[in-house]
C-alpha positions in Angstrom: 5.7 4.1 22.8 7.3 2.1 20.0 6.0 3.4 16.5 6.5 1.5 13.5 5.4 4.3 10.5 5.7 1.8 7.7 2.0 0.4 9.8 1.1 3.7 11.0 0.8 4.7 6.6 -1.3 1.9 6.1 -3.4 2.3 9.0 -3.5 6.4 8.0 -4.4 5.3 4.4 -7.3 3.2 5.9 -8.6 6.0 7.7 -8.4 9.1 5.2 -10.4 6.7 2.7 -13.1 6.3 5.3 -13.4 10.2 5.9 -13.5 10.5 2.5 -16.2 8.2 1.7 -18.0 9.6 4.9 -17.5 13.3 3.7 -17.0 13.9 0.4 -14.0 15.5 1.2 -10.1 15.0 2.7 -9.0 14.7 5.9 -6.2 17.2 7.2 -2.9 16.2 8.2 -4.0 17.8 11.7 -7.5 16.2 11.9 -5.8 12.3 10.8 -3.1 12.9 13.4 -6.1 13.5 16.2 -7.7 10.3 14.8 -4.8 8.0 15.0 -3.9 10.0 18.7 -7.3 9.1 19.3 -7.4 5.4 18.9 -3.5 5.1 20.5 -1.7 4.5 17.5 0.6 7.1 18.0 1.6 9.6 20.6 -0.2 13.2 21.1 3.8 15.3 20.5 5.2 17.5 18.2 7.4 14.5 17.2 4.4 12.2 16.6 2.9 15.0 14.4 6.5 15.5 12.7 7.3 12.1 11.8 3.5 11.8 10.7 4.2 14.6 8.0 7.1 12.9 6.7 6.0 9.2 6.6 2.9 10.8 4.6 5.3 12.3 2.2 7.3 9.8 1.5 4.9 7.8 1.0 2.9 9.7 -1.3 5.9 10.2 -2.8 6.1 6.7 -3.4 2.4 5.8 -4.6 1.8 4.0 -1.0 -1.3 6.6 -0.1 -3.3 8.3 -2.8 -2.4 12.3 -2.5 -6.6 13.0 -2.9 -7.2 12.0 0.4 -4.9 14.4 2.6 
């Protein structure tokens, strides 16, 4: 499975603000990584969950996703 993570951040961002809104609270990096597993946008590996981690960073890093919501 080819995984673009540029799309797989904006389809996380999407996602995390939803639980929020639903919750009240954040998602975890665990619980978002079973949510995109769950709807085949990535892979269920230690990789997947790696690269997840790191394309989060970065892009919180970056402004791309809001650091309240993970």
């Amino acid at each position: 499975m080819k995984v673009s993570w540029s799309k797989v951040v904006e389809i996380a961002r999407k996602e995390a603000e939803e639980f929020y809104s639903r919750n009240g609270f954040a998602v975890t990096l665990r619980g978002l990584f079973y949510i995109l597993v769950s709807k085949n946008i990535i892979p269920n590996t230690r990789q997947a969950y790696k690269s997840l981690s790191e394309s989060l960073s970065k892009a919180r890093y970056r402004g791309e996703f809001p650091w309240h919501l993970i």
